[in-house]
C-alpha positions as CSV (number, residue, x, y, z in Angstrom):
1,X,135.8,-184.5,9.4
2,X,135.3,-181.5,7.0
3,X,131.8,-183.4,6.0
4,X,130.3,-183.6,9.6
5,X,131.5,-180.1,10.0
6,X,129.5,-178.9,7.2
7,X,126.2,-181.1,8.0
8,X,126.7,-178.9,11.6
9,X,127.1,-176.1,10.2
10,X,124.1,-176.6,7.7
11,X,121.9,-178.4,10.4
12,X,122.5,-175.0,12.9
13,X,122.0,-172.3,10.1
14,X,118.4,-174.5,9.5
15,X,117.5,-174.5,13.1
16,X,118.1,-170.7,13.3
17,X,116.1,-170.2,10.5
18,X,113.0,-172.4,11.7
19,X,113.5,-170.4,14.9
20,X,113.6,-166.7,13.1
21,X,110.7,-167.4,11.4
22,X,109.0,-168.5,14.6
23,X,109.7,-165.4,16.4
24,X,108.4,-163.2,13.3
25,X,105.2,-165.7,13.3
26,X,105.0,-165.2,17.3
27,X,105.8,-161.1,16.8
28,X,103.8,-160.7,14.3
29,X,101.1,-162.7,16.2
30,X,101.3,-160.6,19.0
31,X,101.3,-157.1,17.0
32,X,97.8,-158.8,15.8
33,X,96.8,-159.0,19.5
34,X,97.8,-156.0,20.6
35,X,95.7,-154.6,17.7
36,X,92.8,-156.3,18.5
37,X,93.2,-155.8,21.9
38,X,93.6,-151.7,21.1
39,X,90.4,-152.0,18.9
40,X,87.7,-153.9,21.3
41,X,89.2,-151.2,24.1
42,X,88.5,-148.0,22.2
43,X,85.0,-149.9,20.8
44,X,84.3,-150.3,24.2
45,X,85.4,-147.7,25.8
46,X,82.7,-145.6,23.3
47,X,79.9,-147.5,24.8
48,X,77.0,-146.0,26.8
49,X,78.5,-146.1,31.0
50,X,75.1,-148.4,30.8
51,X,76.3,-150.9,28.8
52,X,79.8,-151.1,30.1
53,X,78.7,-150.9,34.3
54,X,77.0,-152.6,36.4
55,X,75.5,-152.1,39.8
56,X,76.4,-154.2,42.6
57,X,76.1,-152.4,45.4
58,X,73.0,-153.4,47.8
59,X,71.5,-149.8,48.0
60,X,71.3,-149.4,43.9
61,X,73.5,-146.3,44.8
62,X,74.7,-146.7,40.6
63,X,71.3,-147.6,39.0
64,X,68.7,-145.4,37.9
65,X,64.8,-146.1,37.9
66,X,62.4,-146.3,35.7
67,X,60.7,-142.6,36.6
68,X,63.8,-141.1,35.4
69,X,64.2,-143.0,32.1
70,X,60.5,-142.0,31.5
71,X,61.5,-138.1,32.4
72,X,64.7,-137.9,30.2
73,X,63.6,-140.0,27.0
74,X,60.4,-137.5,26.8
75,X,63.2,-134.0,26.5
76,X,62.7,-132.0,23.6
77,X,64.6,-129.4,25.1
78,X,68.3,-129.7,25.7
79,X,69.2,-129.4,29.4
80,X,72.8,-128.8,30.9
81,X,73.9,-130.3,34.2
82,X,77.2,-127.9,35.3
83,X,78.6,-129.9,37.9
84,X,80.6,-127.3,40.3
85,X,83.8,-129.2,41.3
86,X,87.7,-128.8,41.9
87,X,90.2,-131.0,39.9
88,X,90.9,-134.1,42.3
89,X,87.8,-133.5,44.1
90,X,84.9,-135.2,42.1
91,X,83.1,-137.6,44.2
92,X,83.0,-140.6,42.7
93,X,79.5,-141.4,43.2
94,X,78.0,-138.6,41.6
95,X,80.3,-138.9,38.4
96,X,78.7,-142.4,38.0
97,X,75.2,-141.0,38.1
98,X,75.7,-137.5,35.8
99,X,77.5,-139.9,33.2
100,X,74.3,-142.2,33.3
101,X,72.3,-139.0,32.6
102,X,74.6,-138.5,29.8
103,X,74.6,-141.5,27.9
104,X,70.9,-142.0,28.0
105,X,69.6,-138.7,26.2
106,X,71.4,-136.3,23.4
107,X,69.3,-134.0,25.3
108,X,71.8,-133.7,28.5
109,X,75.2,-132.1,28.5
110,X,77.3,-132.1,31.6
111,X,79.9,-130.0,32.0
112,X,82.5,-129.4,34.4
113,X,83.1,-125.9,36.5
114,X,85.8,-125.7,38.3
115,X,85.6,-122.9,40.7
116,X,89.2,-122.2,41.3
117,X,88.9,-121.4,37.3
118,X,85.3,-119.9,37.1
119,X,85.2,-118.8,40.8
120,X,81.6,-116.5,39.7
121,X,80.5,-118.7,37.9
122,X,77.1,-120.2,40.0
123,X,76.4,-116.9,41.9
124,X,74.5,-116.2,38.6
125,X,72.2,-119.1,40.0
126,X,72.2,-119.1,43.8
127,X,73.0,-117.1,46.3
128,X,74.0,-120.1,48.9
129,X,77.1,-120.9,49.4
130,X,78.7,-123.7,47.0
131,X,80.0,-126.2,48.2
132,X,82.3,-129.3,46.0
133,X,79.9,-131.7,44.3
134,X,77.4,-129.0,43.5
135,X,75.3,-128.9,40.1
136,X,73.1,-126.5,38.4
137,X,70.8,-127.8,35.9
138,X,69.7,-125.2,33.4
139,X,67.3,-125.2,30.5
140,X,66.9,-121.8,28.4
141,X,66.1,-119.3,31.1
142,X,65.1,-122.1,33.9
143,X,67.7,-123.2,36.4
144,X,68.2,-124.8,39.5
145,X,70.7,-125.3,42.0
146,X,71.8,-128.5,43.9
147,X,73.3,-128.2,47.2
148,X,76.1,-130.9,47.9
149,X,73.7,-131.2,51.0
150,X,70.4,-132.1,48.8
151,X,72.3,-134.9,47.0
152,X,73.9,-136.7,50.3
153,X,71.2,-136.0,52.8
154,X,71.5,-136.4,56.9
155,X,68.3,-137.5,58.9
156,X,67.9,-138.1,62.1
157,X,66.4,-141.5,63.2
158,X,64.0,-141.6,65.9
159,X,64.8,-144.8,67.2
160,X,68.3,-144.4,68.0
161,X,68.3,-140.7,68.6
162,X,71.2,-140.6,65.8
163,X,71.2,-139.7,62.1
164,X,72.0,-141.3,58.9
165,X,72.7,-140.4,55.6
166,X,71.4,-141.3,52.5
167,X,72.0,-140.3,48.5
168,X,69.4,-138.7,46.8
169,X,71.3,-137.0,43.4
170,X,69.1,-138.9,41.3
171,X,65.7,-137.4,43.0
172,X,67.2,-134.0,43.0
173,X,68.8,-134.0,39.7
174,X,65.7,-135.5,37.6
175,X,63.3,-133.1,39.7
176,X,65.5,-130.4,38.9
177,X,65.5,-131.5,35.0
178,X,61.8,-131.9,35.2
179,X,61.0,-128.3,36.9
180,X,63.8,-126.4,33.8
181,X,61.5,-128.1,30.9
182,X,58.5,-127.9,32.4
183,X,56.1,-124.6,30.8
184,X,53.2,-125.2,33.8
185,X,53.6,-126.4,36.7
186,X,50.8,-127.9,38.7
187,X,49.0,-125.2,40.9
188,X,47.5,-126.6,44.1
189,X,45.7,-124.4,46.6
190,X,45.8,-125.5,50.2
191,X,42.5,-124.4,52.2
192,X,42.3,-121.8,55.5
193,X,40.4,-120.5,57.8
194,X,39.2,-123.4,60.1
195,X,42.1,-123.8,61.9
196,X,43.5,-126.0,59.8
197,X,47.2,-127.4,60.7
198,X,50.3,-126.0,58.4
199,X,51.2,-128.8,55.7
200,X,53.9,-131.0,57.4
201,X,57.9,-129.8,56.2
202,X,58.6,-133.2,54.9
203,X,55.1,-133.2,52.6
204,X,56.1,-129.5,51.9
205,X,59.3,-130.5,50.6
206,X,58.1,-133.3,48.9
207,X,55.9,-130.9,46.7
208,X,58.6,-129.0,45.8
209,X,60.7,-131.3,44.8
210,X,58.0,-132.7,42.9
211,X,58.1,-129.1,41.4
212,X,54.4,-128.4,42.5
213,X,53.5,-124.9,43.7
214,X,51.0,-124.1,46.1
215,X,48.8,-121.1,47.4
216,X,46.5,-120.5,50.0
217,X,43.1,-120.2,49.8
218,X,40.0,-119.2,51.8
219,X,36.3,-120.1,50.1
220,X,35.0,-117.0,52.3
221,X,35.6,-114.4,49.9
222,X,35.9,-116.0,46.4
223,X,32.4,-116.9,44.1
224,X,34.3,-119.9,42.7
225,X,37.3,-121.9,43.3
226,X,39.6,-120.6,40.9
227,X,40.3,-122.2,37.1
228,X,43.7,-122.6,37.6
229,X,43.9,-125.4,40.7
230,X,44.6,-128.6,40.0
231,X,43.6,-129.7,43.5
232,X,42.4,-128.4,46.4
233,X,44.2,-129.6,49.9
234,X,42.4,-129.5,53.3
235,X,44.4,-130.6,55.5
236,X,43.8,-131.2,59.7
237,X,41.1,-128.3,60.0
238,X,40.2,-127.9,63.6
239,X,36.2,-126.8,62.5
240,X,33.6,-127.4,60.2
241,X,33.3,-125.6,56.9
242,X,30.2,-123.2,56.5
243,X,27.5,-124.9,54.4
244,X,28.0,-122.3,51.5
245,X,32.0,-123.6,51.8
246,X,30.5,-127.0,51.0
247,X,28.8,-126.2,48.0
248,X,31.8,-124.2,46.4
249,X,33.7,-127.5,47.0
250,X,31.0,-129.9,45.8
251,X,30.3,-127.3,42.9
252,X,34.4,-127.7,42.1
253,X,34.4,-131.3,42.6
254,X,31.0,-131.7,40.1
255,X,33.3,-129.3,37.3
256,X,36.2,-132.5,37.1
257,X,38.0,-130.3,40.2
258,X,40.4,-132.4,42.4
259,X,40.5,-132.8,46.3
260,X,42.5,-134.3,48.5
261,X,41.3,-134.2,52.4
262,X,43.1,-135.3,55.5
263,X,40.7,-134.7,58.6
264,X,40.0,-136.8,61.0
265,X,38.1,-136.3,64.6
266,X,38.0,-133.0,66.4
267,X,37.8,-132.3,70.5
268,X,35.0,-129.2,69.7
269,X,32.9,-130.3,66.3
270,X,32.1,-133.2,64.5
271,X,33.0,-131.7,61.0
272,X,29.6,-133.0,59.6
273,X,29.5,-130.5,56.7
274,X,32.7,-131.4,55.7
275,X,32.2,-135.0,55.8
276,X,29.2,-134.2,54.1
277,X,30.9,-133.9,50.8
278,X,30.8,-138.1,51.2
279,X,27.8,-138.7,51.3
280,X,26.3,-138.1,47.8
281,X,28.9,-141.2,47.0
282,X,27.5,-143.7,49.6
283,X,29.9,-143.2,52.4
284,X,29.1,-142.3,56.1
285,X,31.0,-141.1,59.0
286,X,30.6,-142.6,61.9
287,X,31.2,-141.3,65.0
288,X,33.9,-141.6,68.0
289,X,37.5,-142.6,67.2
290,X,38.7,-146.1,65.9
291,X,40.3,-148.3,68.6
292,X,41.5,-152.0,67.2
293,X,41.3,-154.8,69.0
294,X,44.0,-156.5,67.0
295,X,47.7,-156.6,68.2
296,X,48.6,-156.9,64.6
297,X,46.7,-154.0,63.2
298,X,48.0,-151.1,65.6
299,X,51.6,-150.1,66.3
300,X,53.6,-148.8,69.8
301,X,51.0,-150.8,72.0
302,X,48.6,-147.7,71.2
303,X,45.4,-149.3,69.9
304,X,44.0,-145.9,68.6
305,X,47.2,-145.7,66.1
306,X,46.2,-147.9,63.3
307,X,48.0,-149.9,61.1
308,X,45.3,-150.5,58.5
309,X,45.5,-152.9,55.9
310,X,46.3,-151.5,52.1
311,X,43.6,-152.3,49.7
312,X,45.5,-152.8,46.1
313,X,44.9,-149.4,44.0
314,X,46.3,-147.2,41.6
315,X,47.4,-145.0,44.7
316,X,48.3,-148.3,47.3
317,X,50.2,-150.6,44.4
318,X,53.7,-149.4,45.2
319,X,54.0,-149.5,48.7
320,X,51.8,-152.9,48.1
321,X,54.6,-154.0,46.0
322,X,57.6,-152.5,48.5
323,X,55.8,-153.6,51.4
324,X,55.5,-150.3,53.3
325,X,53.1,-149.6,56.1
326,X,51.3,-146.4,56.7
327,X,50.4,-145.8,60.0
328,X,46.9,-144.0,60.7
329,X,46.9,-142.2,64.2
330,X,43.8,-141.2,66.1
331,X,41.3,-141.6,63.2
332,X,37.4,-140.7,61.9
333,X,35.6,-144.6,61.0
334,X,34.2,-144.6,57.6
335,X,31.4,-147.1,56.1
336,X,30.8,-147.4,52.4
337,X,27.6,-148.5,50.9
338,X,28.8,-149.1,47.3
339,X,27.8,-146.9,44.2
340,X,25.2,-144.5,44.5
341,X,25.4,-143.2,41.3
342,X,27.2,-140.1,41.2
343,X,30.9,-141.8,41.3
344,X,33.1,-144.6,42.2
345,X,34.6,-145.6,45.6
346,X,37.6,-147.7,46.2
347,X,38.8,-148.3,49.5
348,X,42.1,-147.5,50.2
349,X,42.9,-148.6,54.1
350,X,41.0,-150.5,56.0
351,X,41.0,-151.7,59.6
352,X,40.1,-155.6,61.3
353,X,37.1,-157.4,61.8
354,X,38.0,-156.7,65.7
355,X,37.7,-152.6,65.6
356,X,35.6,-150.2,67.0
357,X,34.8,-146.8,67.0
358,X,35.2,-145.1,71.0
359,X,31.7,-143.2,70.8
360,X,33.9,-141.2,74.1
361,X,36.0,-139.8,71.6
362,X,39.0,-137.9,73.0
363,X,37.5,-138.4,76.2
364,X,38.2,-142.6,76.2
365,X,39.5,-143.8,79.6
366,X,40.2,-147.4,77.9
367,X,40.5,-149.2,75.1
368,X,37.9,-151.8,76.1
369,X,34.7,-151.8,74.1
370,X,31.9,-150.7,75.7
371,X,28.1,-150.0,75.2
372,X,27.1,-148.3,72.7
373,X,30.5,-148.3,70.7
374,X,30.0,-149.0,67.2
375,X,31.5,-152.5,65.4
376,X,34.1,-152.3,62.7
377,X,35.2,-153.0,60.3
378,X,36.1,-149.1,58.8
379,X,37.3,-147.4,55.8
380,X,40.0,-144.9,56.7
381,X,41.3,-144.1,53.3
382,X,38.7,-143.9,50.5
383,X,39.3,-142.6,46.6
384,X,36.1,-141.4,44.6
385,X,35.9,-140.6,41.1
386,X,33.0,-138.9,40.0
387,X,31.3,-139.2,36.9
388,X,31.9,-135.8,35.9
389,X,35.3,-136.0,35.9
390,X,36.0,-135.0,39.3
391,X,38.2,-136.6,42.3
392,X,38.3,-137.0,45.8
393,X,41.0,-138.9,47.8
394,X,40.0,-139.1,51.7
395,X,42.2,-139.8,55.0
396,X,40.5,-140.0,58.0
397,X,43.4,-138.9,59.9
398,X,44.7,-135.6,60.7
399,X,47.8,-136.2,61.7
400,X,48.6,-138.8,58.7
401,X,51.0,-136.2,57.4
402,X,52.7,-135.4,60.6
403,X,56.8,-135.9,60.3
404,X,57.1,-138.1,63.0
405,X,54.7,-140.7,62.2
406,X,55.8,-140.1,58.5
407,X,59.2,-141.2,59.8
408,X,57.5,-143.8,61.9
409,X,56.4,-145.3,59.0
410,X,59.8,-145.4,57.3
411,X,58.3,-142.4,54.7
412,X,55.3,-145.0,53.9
413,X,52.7,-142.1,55.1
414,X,54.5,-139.7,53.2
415,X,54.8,-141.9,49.8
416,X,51.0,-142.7,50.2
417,X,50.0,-138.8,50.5
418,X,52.2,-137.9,47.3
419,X,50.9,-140.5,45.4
420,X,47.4,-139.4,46.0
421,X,48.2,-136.0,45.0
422,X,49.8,-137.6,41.8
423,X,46.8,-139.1,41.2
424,X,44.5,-136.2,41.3
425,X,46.7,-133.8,39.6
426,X,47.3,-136.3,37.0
427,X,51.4,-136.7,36.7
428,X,51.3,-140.8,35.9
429,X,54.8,-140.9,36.1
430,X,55.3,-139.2,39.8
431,X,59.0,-137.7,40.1
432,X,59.4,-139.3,44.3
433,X,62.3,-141.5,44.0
434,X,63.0,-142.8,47.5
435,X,66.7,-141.9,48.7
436,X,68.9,-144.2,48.8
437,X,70.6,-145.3,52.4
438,X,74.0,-145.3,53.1
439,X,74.2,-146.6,56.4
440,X,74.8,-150.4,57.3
441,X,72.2,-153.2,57.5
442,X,73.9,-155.2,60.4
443,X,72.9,-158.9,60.8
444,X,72.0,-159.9,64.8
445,X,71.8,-163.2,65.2
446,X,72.3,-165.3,68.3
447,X,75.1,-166.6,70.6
448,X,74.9,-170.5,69.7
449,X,74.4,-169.5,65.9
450,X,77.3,-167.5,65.9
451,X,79.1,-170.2,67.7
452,X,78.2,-173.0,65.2
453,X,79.3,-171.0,62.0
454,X,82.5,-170.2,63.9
455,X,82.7,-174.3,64.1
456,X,81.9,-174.4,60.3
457,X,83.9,-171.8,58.8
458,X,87.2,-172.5,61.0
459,X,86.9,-176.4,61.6
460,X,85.4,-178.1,59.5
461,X,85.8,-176.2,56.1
462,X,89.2,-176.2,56.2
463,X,89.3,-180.2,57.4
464,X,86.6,-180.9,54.5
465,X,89.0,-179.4,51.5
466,X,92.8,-181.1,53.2
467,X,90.8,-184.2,53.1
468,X,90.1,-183.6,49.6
469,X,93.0,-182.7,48.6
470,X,94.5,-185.8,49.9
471,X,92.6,-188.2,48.2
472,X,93.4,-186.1,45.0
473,X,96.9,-186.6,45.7
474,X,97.2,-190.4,46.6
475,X,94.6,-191.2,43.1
476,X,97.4,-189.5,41.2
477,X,100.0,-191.7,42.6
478,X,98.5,-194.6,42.0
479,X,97.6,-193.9,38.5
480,X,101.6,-193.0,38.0
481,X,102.6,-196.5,40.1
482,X,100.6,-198.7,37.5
483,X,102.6,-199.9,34.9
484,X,101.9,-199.3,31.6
């Protein structure tokens, strides 16, 4: 009796042994795990926001483009982004974006201001008021502010007499970054004194975001155009320049200067000296205004307001690429010989084999063609490049520019008039990044459609996985049922 006592007793001092040493093996297993686990978190957690996130969300509101990238790996300076913001109150958004800024260059530093703690702190940089969210990106003795209101931007949309809001903190915060490094900024001088229209706000603002300045200037009283201009702008003038205008411009052009013209036809002149700046390169104006005869060239049932077809181009590719349309209301017909030795033309827009040019002008009583209108198809949007150096990018519009068809055209016209500017002044890597939309995309589709996915998701779904499931179930059973 003693005996089996003592094999018990011996058998359950063992099995508490074999189990000890299996809970130190399983602790010290887990302390192992935990370890790791401790280790890969902080390794992580000191990775770039780059590495470690990703962007999912259908406007890109978390990515950053390529424009940016080239901006901020090209510092040499180091910039600091302050963002202006109450504990608790940091949109989430935004603190995404500046810590992508951060992880990609040495060069940036963002620091928090918390204005119930530094309550002075950005009156040394703006006079606005500050509102949460806010940055200020300063570089030596450069700054500039960021409204909460320039990084979450309200529109209104034509179409449904409503607005929408869309994100634009990484346009404004790497224009900002750009404008604090930059020594010289690009000077562009804006022709007067022909009536010419004021530069539309939204191409205005576009400038200076692109953090190019402008001045005004009037060939009636100047020798030369000055040094300094990186372009010259004519935009919508209402009458012809004199023929000593012309050759100051054709002198500036012939030097490697830069011009970008929007003009198209006029109720009381025909603008021939202007236009005459062409015709050294082989292209003619033709008279009248362009009417096309192609449902799928012109937009609103208005068959002078073109929609021209994009010739590829250094200036076109993107909105090639993107798919954009600019629209071209009430414009000047252009034909193009070819080379004629003094420079190279590319067309940029072009209309249909079914246009016309309305010799009636503003005058027309119908879109009809009629005797003595002249046969398309036209050039309304030519680039030249001189063999001196020089440039000339042409629209043949004068309202091209003009807010509402800029809006119209879903900021296409807009997009195509600062990339021609970037072309002439020379900036390859143009600082436009389109804002980013925050509204909804909503999906219409039709009655029976929405009736047969409602058969789909609800019926037969549901019926398609029970059924499987059964025959899941009964294979099992029979596999148990067979004997062995």
């Amino acid at each position: 009796m003693k005996r089996r006592e003592f094999f018990k007793s011996s058998e359950k001092t063992e099995r508490n042994k074999i189990a000890l040493r299996g809970g130190s093996y399983s602790l010290m297993i887990t302390g192992i795990v935990l370890a790791l686990l401790i280790v890969v978190n902080l390794f992580v957690s000191a990775l770039p926001v780059t590495v470690t996130k990703y962007d999912i969300s259908s406007a890109k509101l978390y990515s950053i483009t390529s424009n940016t990238k080239a901006v901020i790996h090209a510092l040499e300076r180091e910039v600091t982004i302050y963002w202006i913001v109450q504990s608790g109150e940091e949109d989430e958004v935004i603190e995404n974006l500046l810590s992508k800024y951060d992880s990609l260059s040495d060069q940036i530093q963002v620091v928090k201001k918390n204005p119930d703690i530094f309550p002075t702190f950005a009156k040394q940089y703006t006079d606005e008021t500050v509102q949460n969210n806010s940055l200020i990106v300063e570089c030596g003795e450069r700054s500039r502010f960021i409204s909460y209101s320039d990084i979450y931007v309200q529109e209104s949309d034509l179409y449904s007499y409503s607005y929408y809001t869309s994100f634009d903190g990484e346009g404004a915060i790497t224009s900002a970054i750009d404008y604090v490094v930059s020594e010289e900024l690009p000077q562009v001088y804006v022709l007067e004194g022909h009536g010419e229209k004021e530069l539309p706000s939204s191409f205005s603002e576009q400038m200076e975001k692109e953090n190019i300045e402008t001045k005004p200037l009037s060939v009636l009283n100047v020798d030369a155009i000055p040094d300094e201009a990186d372009c010259v702008i004519i935009y919508a003038p209402s009458s012809d320049i004199s023929e000593e205008e012309k050759k100051l411009l054709v002198d500036y052009v012939a030097d490697g200067g830069k011009l970008l013209v929007m003009a198209g036809p006029v109720e009381d002149d025909n603008l021939d000296q202007l236009y005459g700046l062409l015709t050294d390169y082989g292209v003619e104006k033709k008279e009248g205004i362009v009417v096309e005869g192609d449902r799928e060239y012109y937009a609103f049932q208005a068959p002078y307001i073109l929609l021209p077809e994009m010739m590829e181009s250094e200036i076109t590719s993107s909105l090639v690429e993107e798919r954009y349309y600019p629209i071209m209301p009430v414009s000047q017909g252009l034909s193009v010989s070819g080379d004629s030795g003094e420079g190279t033309v590319t067309k940029l827009l072009t209309t249909s084999e079914s246009s016309f040019s309305k010799l009636a002008g503003y005058d027309l009583s119908t879109y009809e063609k009629e005797e003595g209108d002249i046969d398309g198809p036209f050039t309304v949007a030519v680039s030249i490049e001189d063999y001196s150096g020089g440039k000339i990018v042409w629209f043949t519009s004068s309202d091209f520019l003009n807010d509402m068809y800029n809006a119209y055209s879903s900021g296409a016209n807009g997009d195509l008039g600062m990339n021609a500017l970037s072309y002439l002044i020379g900036e390859s890597e143009a600082i436009a990044i389109r804002s980013k939309s925050l509204n909804y995309n909503y999906l219409t589709i039709s009655e029976s459609t929405s009736s047969l996915l409602k058969v789909v998701m609800i019926g037969v779904f549901p019926l398609f996985y029970l059924g499987f499931g059964i025959c899941v179930m009964v294979g099992r059973r029979r596999e148990q049922n067979e004997p062995v």
